[in-house]
Backbone as a ProteinNet text record, in pm:
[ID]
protein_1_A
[PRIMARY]
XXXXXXXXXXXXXXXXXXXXXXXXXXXXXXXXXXXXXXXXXXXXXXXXXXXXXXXXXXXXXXXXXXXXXXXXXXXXXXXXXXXXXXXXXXXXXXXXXXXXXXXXXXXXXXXXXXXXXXXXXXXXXXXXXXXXXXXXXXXXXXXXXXXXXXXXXXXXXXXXXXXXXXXXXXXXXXXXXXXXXXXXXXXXXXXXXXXXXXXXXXXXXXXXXXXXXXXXXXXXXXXXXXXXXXXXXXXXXXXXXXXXXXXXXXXX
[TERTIARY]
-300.2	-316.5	-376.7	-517.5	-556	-466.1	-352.8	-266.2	-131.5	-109.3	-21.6	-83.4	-192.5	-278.1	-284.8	-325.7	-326.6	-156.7	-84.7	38.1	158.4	76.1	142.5	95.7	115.2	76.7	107.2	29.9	68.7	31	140.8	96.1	149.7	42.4	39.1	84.1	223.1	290.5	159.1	95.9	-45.1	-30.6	-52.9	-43.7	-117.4	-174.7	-237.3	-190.5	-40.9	38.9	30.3	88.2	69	-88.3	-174.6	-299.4	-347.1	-245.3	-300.9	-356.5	-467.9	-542.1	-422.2	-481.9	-343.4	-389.8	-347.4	-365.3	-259.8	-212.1	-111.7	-171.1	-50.7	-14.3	123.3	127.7	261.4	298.1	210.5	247	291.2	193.9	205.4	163.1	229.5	147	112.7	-31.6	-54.8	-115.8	-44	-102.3	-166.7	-278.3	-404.2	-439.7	-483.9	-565.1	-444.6	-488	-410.5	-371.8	-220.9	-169.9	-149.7	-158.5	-155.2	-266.9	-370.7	-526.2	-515.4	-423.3	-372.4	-242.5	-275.5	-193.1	-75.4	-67.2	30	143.2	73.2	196.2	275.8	442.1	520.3	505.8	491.3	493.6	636.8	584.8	695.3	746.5	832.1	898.9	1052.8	1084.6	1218.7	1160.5	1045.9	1010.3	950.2	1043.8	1034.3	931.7	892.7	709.8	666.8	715.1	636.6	615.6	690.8	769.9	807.1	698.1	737.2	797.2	806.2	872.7	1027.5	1019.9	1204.6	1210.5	1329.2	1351.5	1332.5	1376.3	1361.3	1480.5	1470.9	1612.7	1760.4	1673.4	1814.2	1881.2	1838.4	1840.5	1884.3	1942	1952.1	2083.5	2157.7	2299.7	2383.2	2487.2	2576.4	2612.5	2632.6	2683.1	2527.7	2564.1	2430.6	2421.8	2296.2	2297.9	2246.8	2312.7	2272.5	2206.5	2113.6	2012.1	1946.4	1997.1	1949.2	1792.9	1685.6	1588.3	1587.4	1552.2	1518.4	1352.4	1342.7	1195.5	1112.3	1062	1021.9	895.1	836.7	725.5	666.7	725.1	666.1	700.3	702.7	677.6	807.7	832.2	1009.3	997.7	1104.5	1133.8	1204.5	1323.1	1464.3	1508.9	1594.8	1644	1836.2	1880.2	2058.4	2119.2	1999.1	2040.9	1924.9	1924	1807.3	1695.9	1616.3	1473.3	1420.8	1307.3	1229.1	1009.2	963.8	833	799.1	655.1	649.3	646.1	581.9	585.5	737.7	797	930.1	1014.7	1006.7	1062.5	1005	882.1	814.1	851.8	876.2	933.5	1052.6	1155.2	1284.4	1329.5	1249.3	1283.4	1204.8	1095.2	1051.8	1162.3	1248.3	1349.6	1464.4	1509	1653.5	1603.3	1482.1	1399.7	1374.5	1346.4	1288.4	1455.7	1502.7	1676.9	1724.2	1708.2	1760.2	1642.3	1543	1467	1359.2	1352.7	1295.5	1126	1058.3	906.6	781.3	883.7	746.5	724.4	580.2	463.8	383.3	388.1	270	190.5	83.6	-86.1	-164.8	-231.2	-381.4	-470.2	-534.8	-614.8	-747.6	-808.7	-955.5	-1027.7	-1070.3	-1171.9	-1322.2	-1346.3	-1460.4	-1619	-1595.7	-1737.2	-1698.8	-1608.7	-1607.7	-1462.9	-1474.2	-1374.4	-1217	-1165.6	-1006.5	-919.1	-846.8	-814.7	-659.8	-607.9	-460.1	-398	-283.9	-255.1	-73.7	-15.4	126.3	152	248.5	216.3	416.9	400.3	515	494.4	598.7	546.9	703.4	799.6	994.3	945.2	947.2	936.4	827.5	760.7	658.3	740.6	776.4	836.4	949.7	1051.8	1167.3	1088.1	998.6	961.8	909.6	804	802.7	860.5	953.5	1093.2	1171.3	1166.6	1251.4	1197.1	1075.3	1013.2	986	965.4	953.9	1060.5	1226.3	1288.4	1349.8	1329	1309.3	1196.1	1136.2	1032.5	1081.4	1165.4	1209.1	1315.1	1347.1	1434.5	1368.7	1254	1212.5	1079.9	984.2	875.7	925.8	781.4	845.9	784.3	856	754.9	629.1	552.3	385	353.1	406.2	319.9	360.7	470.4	537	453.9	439.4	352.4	214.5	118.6	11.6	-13.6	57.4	67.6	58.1	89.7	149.3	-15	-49.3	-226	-335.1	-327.6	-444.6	-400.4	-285.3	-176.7	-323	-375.5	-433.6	-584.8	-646.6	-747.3	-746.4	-640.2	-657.1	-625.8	-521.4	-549.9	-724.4	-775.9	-892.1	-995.6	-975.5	-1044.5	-1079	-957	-911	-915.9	-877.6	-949.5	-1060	-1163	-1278.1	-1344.2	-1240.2	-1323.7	-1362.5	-1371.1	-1444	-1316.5	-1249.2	-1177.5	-1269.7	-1382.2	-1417.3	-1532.1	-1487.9	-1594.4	-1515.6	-1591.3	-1524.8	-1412.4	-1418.1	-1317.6	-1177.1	-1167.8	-1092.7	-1031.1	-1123.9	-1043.9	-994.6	-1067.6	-980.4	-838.6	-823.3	-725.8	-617.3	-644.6	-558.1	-492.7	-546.9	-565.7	-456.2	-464.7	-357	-218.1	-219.2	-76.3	-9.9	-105.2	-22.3	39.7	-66.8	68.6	147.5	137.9	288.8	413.4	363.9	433.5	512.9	509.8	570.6	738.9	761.6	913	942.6	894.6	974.1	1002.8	1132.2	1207.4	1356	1427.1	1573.7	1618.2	1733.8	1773.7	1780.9	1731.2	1753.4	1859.8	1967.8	2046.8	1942.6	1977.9	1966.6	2036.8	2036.6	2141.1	2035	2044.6	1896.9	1999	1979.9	2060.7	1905.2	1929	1905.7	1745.1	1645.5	1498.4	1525.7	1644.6	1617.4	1653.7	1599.1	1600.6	1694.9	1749.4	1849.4	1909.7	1893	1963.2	2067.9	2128.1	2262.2	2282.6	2214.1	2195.2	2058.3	2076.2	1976.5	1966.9	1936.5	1988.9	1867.5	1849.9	1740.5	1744.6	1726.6	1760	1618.8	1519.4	1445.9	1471.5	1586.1	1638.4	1607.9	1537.2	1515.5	1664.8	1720.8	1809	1957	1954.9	2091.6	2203.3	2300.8	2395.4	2464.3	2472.7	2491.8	2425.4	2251	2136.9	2114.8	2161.1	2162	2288.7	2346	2526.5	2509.7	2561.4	2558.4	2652.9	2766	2880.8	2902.1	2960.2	2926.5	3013.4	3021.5	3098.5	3058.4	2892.6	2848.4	2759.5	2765.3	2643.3	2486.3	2365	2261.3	2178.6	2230.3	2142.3	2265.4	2174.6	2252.5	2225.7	2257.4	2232.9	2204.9	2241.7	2167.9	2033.5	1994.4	1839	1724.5	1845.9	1758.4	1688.4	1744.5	1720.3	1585.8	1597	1481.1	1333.9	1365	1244.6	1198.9	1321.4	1285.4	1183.6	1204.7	1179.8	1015.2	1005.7	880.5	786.9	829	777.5	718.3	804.3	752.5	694.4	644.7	559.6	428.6	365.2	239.2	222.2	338.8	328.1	437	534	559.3	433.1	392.5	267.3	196.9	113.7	65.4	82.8	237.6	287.4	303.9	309.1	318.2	178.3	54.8	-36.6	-120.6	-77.4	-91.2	-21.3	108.3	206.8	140	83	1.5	-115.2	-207.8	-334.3	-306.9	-180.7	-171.4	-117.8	-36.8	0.7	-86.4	-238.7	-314	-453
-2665.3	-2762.2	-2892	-2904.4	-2991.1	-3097	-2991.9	-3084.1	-3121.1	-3107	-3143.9	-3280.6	-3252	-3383.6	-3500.8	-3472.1	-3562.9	-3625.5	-3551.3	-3637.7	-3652.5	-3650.1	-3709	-3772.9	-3877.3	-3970.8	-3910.5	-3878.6	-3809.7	-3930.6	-4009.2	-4130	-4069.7	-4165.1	-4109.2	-4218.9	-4211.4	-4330.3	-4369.7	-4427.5	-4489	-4640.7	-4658.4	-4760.7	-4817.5	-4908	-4938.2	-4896.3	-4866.1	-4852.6	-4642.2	-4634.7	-4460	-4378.7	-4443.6	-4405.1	-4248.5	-4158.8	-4063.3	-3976.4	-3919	-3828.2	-3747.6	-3786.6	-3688	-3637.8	-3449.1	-3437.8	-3371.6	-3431	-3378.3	-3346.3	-3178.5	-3143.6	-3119.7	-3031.1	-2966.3	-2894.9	-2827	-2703.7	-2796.3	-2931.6	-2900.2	-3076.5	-3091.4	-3233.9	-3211.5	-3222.9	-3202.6	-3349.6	-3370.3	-3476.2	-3422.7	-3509.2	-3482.7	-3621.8	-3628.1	-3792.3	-3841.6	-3931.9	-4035.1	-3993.5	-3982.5	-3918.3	-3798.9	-3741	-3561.1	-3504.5	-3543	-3515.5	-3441.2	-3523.1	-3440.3	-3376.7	-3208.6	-3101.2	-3163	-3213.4	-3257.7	-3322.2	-3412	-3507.7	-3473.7	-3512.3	-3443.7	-3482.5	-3384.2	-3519.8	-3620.8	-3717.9	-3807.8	-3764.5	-3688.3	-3630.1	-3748.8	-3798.3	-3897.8	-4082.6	-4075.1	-4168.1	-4207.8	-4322.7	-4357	-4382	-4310.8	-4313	-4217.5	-4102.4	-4005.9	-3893.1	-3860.5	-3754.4	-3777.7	-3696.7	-3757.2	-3672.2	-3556.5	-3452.1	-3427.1	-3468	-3414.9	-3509.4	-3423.2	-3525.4	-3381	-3426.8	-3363.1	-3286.1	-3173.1	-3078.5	-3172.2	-3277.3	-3346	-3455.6	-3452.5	-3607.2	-3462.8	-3352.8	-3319.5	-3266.3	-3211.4	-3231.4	-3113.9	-3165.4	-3061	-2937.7	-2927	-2869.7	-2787.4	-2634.3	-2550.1	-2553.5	-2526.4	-2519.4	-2369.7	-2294.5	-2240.2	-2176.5	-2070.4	-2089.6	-1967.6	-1899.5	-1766.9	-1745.2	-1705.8	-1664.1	-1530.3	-1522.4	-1431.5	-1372.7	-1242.3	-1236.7	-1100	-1108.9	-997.6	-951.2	-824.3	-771.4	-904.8	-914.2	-1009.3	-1179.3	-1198.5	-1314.7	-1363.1	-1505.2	-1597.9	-1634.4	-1646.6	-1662.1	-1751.9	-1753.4	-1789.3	-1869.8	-1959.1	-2046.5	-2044	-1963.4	-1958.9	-1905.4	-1850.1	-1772.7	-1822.8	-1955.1	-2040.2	-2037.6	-1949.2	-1913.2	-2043.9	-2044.5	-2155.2	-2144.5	-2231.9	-2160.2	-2222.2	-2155.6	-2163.9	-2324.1	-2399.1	-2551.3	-2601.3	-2556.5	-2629.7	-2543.3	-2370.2	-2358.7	-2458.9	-2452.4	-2539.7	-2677.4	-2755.4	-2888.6	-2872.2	-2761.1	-2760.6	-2757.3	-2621.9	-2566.7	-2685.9	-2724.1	-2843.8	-2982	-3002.6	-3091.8	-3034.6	-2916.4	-2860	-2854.9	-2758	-2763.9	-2877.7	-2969.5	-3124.8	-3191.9	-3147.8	-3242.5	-3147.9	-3013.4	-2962.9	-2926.3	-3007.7	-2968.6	-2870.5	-2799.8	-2698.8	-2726.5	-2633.3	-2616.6	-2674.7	-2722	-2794.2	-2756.7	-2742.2	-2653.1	-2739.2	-2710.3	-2773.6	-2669.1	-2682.6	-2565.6	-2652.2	-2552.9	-2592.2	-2478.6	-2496.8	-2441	-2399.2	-2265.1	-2268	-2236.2	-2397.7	-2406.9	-2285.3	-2275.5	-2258	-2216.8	-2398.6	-2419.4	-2375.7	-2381.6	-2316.4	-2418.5	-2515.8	-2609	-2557.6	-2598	-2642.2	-2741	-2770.5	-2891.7	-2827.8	-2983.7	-2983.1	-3036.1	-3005.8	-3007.2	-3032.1	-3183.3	-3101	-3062.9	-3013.5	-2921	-2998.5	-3024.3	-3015.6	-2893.9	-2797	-2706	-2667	-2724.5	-2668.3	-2573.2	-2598.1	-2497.3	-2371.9	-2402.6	-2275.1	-2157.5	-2213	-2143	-2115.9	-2181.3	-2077.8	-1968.2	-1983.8	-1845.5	-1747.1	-1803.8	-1717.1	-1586.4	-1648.2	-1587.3	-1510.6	-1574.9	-1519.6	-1370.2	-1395	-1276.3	-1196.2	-1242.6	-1139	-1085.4	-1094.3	-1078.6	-953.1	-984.8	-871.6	-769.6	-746.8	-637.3	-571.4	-588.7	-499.3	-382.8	-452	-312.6	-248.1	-330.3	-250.1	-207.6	-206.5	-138.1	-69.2	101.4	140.1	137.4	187.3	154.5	145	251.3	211.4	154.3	80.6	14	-150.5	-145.2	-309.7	-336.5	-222.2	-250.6	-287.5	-185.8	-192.3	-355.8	-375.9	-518.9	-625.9	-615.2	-756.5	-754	-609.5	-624.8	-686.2	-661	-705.3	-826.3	-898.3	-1051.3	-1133.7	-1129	-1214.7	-1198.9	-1125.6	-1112.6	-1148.3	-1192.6	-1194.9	-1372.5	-1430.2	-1566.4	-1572.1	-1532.2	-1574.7	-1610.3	-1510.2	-1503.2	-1647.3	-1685.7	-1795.1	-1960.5	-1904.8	-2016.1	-2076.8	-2002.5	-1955.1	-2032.7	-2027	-2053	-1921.5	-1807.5	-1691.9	-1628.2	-1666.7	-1656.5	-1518.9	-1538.7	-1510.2	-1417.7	-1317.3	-1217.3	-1075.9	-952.3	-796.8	-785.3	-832.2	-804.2	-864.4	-984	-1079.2	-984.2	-946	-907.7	-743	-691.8	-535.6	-557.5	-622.2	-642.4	-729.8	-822.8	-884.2	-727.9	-635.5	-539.5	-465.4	-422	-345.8	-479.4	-590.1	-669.4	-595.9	-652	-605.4	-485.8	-385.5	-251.5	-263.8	-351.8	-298	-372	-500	-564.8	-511.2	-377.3	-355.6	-307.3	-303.2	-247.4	-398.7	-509.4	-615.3	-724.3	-659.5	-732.3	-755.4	-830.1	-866.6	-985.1	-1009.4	-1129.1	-1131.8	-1294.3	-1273.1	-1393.1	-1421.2	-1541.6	-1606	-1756.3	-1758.2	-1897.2	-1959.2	-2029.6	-2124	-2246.7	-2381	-2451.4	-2451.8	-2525.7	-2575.7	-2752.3	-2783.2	-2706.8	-2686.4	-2619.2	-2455.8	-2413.2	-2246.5	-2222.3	-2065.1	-2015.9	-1868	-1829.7	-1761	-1682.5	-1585.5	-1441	-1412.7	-1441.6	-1458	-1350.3	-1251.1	-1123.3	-1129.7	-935.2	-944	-779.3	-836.5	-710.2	-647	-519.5	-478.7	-358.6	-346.3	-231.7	-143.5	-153.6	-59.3	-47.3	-91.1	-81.8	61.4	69.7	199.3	193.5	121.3	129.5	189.8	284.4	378.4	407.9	322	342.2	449.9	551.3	703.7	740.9	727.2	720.5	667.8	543.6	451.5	462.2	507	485.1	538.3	469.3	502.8	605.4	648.5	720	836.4	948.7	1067.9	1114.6	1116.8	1124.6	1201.3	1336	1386.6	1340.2	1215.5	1177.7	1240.8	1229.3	1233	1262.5	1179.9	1221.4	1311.8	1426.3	1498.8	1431.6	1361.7	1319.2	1443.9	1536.6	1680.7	1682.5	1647.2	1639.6	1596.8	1502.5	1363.7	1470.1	1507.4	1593.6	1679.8	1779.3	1831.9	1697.5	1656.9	1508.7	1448.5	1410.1	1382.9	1432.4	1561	1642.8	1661.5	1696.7	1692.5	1576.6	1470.3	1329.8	1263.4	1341.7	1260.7	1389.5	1505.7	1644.5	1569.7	1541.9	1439.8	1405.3	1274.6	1188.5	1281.4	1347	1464.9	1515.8	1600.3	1734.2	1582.6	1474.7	1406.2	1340	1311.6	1298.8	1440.9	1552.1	1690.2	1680.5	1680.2	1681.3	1603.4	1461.5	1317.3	1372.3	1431.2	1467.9	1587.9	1702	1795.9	1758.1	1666.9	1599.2	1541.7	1461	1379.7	1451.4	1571.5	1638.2	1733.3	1765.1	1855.2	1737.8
-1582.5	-1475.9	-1528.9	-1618.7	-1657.1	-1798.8	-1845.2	-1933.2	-1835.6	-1710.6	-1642.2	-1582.6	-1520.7	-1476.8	-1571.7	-1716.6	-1798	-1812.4	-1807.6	-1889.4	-1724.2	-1601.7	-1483.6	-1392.8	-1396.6	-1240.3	-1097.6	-1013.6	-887	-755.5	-749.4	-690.4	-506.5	-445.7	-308.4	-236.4	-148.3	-61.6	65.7	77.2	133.6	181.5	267.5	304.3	431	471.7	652.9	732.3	730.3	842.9	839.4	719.4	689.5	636.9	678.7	620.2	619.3	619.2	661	525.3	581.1	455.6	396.5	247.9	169	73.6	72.9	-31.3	-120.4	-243.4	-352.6	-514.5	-528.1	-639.1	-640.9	-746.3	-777.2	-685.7	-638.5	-520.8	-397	-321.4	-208	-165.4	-48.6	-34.9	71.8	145.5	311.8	382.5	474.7	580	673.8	696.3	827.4	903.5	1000	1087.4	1130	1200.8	1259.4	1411	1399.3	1519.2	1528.8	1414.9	1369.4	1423	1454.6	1517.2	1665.6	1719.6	1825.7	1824.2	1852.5	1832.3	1973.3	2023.9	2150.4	2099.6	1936.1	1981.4	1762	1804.2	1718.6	1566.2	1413.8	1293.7	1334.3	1282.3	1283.1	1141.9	1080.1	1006.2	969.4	1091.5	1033.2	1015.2	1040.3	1021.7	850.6	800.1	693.5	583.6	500.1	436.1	459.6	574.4	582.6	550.9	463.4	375.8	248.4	169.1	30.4	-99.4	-67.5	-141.3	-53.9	25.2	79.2	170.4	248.6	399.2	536.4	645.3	736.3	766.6	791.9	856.4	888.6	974.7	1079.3	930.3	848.7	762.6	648.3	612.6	495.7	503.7	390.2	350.3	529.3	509.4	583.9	480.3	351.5	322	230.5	252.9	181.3	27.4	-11.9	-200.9	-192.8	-319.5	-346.4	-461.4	-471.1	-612.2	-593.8	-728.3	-773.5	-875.2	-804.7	-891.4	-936.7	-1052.8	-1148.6	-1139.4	-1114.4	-1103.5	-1182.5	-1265.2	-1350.3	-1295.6	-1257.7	-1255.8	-1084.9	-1020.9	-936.2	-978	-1090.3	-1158	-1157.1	-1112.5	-1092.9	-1279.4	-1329.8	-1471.2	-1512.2	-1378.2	-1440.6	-1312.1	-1322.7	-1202.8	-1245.8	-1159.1	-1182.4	-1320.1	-1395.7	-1518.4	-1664.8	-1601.2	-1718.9	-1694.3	-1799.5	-1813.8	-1802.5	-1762.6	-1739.8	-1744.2	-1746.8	-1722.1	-1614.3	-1537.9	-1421.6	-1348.9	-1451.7	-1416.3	-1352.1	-1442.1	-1470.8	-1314.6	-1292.7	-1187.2	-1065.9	-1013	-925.7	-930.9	-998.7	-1004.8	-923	-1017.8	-1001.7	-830.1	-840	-635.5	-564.6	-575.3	-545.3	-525.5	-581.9	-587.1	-492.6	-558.4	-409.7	-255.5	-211	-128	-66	-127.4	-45.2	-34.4	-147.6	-43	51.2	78.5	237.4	300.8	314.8	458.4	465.9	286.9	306.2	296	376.6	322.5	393.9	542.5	639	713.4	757	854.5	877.1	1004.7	1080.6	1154.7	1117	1155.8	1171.3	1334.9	1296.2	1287.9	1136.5	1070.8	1135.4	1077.7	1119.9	978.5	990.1	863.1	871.8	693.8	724.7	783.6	849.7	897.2	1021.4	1130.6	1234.5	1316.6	1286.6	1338.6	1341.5	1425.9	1361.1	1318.9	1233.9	1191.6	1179.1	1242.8	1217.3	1095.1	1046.9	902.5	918.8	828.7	814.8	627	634.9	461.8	423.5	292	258.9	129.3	113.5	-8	-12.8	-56.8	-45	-170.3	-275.4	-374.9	-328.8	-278.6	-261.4	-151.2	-31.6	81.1	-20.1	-117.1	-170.1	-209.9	-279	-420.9	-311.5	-228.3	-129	-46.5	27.9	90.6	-46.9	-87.1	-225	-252.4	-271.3	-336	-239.9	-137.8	14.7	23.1	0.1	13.8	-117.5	-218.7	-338.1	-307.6	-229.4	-228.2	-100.4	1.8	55.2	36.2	-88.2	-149.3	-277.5	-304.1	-429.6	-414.9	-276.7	-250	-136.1	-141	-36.7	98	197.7	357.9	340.3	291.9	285.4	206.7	116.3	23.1	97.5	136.1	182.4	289.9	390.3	492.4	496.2	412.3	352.9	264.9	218.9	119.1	257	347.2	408.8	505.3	519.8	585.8	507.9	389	294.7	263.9	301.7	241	336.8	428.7	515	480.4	457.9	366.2	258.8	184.5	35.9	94.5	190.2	213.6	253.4	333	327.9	219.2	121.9	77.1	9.4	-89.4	-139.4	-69.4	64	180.1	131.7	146	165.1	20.9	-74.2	-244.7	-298.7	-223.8	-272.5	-337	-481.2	-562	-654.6	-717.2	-808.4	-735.3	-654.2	-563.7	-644.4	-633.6	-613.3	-573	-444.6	-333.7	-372.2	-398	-405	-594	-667.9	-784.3	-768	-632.9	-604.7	-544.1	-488.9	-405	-506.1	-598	-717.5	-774.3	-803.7	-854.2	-786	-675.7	-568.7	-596.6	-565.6	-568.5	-719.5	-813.7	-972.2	-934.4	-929.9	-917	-824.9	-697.9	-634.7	-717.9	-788.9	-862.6	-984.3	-1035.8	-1157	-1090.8	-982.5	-978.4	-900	-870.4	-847.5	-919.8	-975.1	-1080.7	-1010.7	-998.4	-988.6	-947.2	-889.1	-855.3	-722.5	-679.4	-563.4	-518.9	-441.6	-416.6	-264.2	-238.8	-153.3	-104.9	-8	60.7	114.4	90.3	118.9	213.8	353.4	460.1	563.4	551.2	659.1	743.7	638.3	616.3	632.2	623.2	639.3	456.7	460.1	347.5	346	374.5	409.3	266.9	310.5	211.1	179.1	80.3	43.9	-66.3	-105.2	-184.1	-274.6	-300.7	-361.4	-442.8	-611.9	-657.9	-717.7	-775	-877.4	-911.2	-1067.4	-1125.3	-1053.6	-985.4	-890.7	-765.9	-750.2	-595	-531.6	-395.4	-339.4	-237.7	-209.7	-104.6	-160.1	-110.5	-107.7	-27.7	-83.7	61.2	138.3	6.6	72.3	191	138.8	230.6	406.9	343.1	483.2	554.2	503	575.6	752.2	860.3	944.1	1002.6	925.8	908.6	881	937.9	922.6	791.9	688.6	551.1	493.4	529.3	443.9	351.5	360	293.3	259.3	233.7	139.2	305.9	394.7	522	670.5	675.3	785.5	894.8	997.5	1091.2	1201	1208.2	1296.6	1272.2	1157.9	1139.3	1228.1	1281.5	1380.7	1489.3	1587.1	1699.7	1673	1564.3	1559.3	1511.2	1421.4	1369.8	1520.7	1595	1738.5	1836.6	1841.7	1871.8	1875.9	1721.7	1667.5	1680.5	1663.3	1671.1	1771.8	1908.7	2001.2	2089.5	2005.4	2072.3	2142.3	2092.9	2154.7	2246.3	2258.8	2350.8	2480.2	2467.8	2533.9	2654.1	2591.1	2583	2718.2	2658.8	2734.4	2814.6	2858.7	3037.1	3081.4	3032.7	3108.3	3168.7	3054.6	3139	3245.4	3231.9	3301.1	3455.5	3437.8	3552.3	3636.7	3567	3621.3	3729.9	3666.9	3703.7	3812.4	3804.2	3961.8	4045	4041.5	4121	4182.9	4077.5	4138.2	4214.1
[MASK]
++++++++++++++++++++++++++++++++++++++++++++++++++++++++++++++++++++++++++++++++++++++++++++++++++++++++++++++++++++++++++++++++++++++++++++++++++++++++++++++++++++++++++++++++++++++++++++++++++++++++++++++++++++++++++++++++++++++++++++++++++++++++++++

């Protein structure tokens, strides 16, 4: 970070008229103040100066791009086949992203000290790798771990919120991501239209998804569908059992 800073100017479009608090890196540029202060009224997003990594949904191509990441152990590598390092992907998706629309949010935040503050975010490269990688872990983690991952995902934003980077907590939980990270490796496609990020495939030699498995079709496949009835059965004994006795009670 500190030899990227040295050998790049990160100049901020500023002006009397656009004065709004800004803050930019590589990752992200966020606007705050002005007319953004009040959650009522809209970013001016097509208005000229105000957007400095892309353009807005309505202002970006008709026609979609598309762009395959490569992702080893969790980690993006490769952009459409060409290895790259992480600087260089972030620039890159940073550039496709901001010409279709991608990567803008508007929140208001709860800082801190107790306040809330409204925020707009430009981040196109961040929301691809994002989605991207959200999108490779549903075939290569399984139900409890994908589920489990996405509860501690909001704790582990806090934490970092917060500055409390360098706590226990914050390095147990680093700790749980790595391992779910060793089977998400593959490719993922995706389709950049007009700010969506959209799934256009997605492959990996840890793929859990089996189409024998999943097939909805009675072919004999890997799953008996007769199965269902008894699992049914069993599953919903509980909640069963407790309108029998709910039904008893009011009748007596």
């Amino acid at each position: 970070e500190i030899e990227y800073a040295e050998a790049h100017n990160i100049p901020l479009k500023i002006n009397r008229e656009t004065n709004y608090s800004k803050d930019k890196n590589v990752w992200h540029l966020s606007h705050e103040g002005l007319d953004l202060e009040d959650p009522a009224n809209e970013p001016q997003y097509n208005k000229n100066g105000f957007l400095e990594l892309g353009v807005s949904p309505e202002n970006a191509p008709d026609k979609p791009t598309y762009v395959t990441i490569h992702f080893e152990k969790g980690v993006p590598t490769a952009i459409d086949g060409k290895k790259m390092k992480a600087l260089e992907i972030v620039e890159t998706l940073n550039k496709l992203g901001g010409e279709n629309g991608i990567g803008l949010l508007d929140i208001v935040e709860n800082r801190l000290v107790g306040m809330k503050s409204r925020g707009v975010y430009e981040t196109p490269g961040g929301e691809i790798l994002y989605k991207s990688h959200e999108m490779l872990e549903t075939i290569t983690l399984d139900k409890e771990t994908q589920h489990y991952k996405k509860l501690i995902a909001q704790k582990y934003g806090e934490l970092v919120y917060n500055g409390q980077w360098f706590t226990p907590l914050r390095e147990a939980l680093a700790a749980f991501v790595d391992e779910t990270q060793k089977t998400v490796t593959g490719d993922v496609k995706v389709k950049l239209y007009k700010g969506n990020v959209i799934n256009a495939g997605i492959t990996s030699p840890y793929t859990l998804y089996d189409e024998n498995v999943a097939s909805f079709g009675d072919d004999g496949g890997a799953y008996n569908q007769k199965d269902a009835a008894g699992f049914i059965n069993l599953f919903g004994l509980s909640t069963k059992v407790k309108a029998l006795l709910d039904q008893k009670r009011d009748i007596d």
